[in-house]
Backbone as a ProteinNet text record, in pm:
[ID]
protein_1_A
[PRIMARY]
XXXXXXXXXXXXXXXXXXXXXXXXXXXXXXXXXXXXXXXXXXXXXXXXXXXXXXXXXXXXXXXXXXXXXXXXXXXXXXXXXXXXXXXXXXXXXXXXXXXXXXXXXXXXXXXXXXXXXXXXXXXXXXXXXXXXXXXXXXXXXXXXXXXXXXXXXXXXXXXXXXXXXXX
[TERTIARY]
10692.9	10633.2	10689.8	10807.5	10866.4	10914.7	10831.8	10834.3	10940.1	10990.4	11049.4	11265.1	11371	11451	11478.5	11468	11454.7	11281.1	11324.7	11204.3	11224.1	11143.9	11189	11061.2	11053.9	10953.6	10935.4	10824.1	10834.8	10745	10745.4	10655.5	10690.9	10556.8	10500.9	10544.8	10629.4	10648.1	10565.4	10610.3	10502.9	10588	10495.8	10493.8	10508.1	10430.4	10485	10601.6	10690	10821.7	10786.1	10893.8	10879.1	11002.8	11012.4	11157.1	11146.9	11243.6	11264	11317.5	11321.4	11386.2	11388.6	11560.4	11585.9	11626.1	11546.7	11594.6	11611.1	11680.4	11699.6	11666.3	11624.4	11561.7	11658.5	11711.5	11689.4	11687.2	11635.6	11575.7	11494.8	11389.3	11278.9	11329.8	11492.6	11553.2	11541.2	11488.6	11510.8	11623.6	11684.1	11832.2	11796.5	11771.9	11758.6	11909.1	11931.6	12038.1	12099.9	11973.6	12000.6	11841	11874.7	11713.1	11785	11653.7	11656.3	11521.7	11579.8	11519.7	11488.2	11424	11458.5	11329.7	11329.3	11189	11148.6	11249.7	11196.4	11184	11208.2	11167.6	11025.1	10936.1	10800.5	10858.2	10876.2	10889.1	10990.7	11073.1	11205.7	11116.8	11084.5	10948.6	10920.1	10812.1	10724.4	10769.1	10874	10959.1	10969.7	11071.9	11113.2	11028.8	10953.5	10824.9	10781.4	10689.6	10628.1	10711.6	10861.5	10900.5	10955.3	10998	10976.3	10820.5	10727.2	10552.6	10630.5	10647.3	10618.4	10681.6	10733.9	10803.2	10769.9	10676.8	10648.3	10797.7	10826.6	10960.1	10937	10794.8	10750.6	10664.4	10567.9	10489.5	10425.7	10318.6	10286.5	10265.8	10311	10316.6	10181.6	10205.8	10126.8	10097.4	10029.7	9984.2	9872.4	9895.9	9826.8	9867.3	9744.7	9806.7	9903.3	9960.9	10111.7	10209.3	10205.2	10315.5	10285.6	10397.6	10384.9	10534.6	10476.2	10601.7	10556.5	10677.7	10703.2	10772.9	10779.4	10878.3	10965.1	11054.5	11150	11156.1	11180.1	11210.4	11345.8	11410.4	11557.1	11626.5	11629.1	11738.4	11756.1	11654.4	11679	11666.8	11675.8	11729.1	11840.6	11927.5	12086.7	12101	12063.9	11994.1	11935.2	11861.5	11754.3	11851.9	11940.9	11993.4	12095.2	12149	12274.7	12256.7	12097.8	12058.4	12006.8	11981.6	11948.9	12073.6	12207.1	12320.6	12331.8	12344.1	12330.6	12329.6	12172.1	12102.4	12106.3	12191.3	12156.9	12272.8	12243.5	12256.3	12237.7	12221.8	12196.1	12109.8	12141.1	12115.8	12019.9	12017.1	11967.1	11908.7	11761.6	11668.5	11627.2	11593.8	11554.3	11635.4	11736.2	11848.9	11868.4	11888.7	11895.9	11780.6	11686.6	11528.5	11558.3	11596.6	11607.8	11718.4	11799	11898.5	11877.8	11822.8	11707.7	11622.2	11543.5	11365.1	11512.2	11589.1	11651.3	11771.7	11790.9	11888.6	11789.2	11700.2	11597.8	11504.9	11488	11464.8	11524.4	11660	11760.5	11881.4	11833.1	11943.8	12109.2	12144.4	12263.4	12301.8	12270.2	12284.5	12379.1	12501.6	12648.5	12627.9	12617.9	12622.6	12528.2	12410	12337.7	12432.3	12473.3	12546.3	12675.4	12764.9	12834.2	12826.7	12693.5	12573.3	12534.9	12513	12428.6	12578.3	12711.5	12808.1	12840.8	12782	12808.2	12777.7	12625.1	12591.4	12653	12765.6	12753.8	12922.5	12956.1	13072.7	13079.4	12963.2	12921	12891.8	12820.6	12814.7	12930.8	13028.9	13182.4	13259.5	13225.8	13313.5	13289.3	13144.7	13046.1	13105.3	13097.2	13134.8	13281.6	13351.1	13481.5	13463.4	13380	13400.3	13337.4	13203.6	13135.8	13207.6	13268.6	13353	13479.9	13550.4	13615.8	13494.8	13409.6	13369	13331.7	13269	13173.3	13270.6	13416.4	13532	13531.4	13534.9	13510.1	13361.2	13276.4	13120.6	13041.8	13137.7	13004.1	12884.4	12816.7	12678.5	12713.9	12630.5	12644.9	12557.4	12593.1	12507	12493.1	12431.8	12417.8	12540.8	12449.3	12565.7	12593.3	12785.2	12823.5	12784.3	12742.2	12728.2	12835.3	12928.3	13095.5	13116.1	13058.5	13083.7	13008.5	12895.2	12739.4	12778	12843.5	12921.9	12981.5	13102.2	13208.9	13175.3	13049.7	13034.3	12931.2	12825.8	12719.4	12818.3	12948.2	12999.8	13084.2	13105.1	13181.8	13095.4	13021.5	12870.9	12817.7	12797.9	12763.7	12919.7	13010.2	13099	13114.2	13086.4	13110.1	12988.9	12890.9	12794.1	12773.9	12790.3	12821.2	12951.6	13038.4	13125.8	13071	12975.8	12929.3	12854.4	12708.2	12649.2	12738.6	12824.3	12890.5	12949.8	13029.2	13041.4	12932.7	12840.8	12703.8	12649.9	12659	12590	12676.3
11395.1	11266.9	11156.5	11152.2	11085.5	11098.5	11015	11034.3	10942.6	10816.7	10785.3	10732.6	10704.8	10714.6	10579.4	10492.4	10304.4	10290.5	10186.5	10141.2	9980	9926.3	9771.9	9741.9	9652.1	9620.3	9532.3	9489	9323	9308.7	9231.5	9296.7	9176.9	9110.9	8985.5	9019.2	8934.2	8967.6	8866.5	8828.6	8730.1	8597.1	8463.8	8374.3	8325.1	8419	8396.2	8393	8482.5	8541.8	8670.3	8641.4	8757.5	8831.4	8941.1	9014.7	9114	9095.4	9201.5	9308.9	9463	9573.1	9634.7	9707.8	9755.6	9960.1	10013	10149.2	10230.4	10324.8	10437.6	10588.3	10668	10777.7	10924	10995.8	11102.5	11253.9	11365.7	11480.3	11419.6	11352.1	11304.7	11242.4	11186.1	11027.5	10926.5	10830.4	10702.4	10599.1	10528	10440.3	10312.7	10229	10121.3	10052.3	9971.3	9938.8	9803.2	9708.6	9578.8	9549.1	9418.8	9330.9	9180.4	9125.6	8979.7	8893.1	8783.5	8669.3	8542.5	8490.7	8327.1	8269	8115.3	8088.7	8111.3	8172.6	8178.4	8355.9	8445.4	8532.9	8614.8	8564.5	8592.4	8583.2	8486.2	8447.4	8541.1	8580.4	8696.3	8815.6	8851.2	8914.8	8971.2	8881.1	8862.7	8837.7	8814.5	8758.5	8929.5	8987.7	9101.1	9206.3	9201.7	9324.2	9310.4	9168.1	9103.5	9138.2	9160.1	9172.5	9319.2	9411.3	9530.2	9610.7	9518.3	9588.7	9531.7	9459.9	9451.1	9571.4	9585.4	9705.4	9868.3	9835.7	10006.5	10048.9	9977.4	10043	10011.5	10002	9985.8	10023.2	10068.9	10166.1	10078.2	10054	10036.7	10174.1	10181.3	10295.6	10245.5	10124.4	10100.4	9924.8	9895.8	9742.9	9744.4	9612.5	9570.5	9418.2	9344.8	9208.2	9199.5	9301.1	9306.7	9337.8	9415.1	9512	9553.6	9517.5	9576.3	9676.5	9826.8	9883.1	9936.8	9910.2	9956.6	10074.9	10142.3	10263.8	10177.7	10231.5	10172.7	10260	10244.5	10361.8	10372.2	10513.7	10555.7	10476	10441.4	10382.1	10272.2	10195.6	10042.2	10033.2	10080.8	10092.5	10013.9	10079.2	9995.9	9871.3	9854.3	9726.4	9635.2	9697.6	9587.2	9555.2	9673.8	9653.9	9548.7	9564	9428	9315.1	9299.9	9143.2	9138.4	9202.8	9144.7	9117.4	9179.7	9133.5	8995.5	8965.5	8849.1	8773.8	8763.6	8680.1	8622.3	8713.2	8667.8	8549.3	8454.8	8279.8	8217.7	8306.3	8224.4	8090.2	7940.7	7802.4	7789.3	7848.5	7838.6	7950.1	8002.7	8145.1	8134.4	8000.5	8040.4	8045.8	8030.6	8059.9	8223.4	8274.3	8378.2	8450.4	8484.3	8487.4	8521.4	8399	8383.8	8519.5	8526.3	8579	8756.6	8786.5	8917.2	8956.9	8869.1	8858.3	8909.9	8836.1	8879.1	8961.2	9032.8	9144.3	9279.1	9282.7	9385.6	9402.8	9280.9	9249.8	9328.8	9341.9	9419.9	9316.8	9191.3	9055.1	9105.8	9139.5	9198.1	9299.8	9410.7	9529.8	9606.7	9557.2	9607.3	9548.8	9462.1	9405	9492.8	9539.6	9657.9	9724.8	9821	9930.2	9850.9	9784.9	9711.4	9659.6	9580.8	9514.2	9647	9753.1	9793.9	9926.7	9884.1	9956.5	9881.7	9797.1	9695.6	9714.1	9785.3	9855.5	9974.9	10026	10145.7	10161.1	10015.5	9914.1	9899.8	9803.5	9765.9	9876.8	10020.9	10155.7	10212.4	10194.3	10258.9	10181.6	10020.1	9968	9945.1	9965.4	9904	10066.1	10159.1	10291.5	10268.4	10270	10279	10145.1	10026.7	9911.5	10000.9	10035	10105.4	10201.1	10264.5	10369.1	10307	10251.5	10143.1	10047	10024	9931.6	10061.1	10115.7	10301	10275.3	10267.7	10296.2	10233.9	10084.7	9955.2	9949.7	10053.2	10017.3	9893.9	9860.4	9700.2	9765.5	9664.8	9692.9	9758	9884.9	9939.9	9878.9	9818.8	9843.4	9926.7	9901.3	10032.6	9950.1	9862.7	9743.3	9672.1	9625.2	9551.9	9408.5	9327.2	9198.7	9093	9137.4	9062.7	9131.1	9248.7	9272.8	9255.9	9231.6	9193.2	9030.6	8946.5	8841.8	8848.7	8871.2	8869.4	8949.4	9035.1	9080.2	8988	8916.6	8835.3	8713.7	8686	8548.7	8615.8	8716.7	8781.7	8779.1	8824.9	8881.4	8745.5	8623.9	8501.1	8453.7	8472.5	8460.4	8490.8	8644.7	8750.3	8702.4	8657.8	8671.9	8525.6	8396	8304.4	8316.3	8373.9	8370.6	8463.7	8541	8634.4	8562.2	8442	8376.7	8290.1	8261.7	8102.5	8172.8	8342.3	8372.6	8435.1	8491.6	8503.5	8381	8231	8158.5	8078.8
14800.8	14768.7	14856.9	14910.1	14961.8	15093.6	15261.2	15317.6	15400.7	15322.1	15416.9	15304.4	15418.6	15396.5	15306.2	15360.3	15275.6	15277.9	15161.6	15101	15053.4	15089.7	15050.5	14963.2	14859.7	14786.5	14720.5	14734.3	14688.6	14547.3	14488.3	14313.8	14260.9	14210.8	14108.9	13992.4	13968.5	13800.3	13733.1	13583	13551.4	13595.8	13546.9	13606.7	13746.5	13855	13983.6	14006.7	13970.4	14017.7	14113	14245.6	14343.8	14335.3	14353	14311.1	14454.7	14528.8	14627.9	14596.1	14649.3	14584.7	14712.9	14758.7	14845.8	14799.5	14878.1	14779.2	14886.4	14873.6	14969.3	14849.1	14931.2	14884.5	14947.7	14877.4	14888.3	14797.5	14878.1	14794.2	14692.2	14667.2	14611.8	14502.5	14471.2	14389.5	14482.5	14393.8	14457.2	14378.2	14492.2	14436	14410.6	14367	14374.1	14481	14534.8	14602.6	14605.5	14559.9	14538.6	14555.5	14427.7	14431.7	14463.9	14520.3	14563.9	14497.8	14400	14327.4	14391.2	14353	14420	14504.2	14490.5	14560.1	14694.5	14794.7	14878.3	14925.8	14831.5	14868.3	14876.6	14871.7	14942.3	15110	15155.3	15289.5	15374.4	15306.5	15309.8	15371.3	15237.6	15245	15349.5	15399.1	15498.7	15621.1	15628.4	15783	15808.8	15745.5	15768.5	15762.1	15734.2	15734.4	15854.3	15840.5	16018	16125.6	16105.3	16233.9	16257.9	16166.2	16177.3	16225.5	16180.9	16193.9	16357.7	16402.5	16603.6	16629.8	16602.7	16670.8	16577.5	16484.7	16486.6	16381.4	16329.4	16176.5	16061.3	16013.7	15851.7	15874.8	15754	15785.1	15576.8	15576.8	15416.4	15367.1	15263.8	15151.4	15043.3	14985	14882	14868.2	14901.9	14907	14805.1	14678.2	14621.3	14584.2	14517.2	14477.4	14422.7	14298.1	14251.5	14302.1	14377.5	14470.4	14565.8	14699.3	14788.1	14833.4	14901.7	14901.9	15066.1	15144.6	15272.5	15342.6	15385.4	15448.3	15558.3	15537.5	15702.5	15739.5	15910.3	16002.1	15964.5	15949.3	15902.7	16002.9	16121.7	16211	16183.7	16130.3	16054.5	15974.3	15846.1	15687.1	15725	15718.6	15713.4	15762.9	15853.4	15923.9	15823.5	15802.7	15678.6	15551.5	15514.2	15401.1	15403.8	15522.8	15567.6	15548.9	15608	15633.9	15525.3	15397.4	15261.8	15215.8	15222.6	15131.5	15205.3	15382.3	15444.5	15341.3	15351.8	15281.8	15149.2	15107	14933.5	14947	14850.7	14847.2	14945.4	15063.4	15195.1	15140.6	15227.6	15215.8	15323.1	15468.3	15541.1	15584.7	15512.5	15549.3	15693.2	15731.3	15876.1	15945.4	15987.3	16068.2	16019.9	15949.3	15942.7	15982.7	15952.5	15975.5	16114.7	16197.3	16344.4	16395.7	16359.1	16366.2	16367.9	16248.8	16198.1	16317.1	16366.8	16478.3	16573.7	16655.1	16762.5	16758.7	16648.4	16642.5	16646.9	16565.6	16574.5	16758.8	16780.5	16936.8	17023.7	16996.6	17097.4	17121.2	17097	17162.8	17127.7	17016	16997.7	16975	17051.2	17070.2	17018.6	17049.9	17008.4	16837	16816.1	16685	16561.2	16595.4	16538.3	16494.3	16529.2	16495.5	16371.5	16427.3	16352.2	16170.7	16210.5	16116.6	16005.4	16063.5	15947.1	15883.1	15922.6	15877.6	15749.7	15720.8	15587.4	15474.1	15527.9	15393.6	15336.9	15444.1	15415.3	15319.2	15407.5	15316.2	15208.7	15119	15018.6	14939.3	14940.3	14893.7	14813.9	14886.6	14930.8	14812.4	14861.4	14820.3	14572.7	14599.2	14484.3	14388.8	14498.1	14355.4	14302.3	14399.4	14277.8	14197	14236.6	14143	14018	14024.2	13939.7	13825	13939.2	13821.6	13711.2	13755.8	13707.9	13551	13611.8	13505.6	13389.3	13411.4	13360.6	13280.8	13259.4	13147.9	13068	13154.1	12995.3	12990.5	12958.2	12922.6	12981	13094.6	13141.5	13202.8	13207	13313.5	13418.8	13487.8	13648.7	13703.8	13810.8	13943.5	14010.8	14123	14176.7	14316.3	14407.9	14463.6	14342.2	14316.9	14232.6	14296.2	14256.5	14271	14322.6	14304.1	14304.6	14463.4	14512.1	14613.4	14722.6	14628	14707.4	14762.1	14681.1	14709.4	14848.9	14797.6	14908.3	15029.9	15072	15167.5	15234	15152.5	15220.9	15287	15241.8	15289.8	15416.4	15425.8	15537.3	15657.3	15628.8	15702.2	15768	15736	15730.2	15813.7	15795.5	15910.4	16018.9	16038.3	16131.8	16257.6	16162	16266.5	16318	16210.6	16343.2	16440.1	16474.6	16552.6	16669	16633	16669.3	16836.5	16744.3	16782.8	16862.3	16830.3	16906.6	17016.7	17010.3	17172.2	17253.2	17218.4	17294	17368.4	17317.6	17358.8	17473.1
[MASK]
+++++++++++++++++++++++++++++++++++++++++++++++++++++++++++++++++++++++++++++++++++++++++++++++++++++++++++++++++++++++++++++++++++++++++++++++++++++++++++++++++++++++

């Protein structure tokens, strides 16, 4: 049933609420990995799809007025998944946005590889939080939130310093 490795998905809840959903798939489970709320995620959305479709790394699975669900090409999953933890509280979407269009471009080449080791960070880092909480009965995530935190503000560091010696 399941042809591709990430899956990103965007879905109307009621009152015109957009909810992003980042999932990775495998042997025919799907993970949920982190969702994204907030008014500007339609545009999130749509930035990142639009600019994966130029280059041939999303592929629609299922488009309707309620839901839309995308395939990523496996080499930019991780990629995609980074620049959603990025993003989350991000203040400034288009700068990031910008940032997304010319990393996928090729503009930071070395930084790719780097970039999408974050997610694999946040994974790593979110299970033992997970297991730890599993004892005192709190809520699981799948990414802990507290880490989904402290990695989007890292990430948001890393990469303007990133930007300021490139330029």
């Amino acid at each position: 049933m399941y042809q591709y490795t990430y899956y990103m998905v965007m879905e109307k809840k009621r009152d015109n609420i957009v909810e992003i959903s980042f999932s990775i798939v495998d042997e025919s489970h799907s993970t949920t990995l982190l969702k994204l709320g907030g008014k500007s995620t339609s545009m999130i959305f749509e930035d990142v799809i639009s600019t994966l479709a130029k280059y041939g790394a999303c592929t629609p699975v299922k488009v309707s007025s309620a839901k839309a669900v995308y395939g990523i090409r496996e080499d930019l999953g991780p990629i995609v998944g980074a620049y959603l933890i990025l993003i989350r509280r991000a203040r400034n979407i288009k700068k990031w946005n910008n940032f997304f269009y010319e990393l996928i471009e090729g503009k930071y080449i070395g930084i790719a590889k780097a970039f999408a080791s974050f997610l694999e960070v946040a994974i790593e880092m979110s299970r033992s939080i997970n297991a730890k909480e599993a004892r005192k009965k709190k809520r699981q995530y799948v990414l802990n939130p507290h880490i989904l935190n402290a990695l989007s503000s890292a990430l948001k560091q890393f990469i303007n310093k990133i930007i300021k010696q490139s330029s």
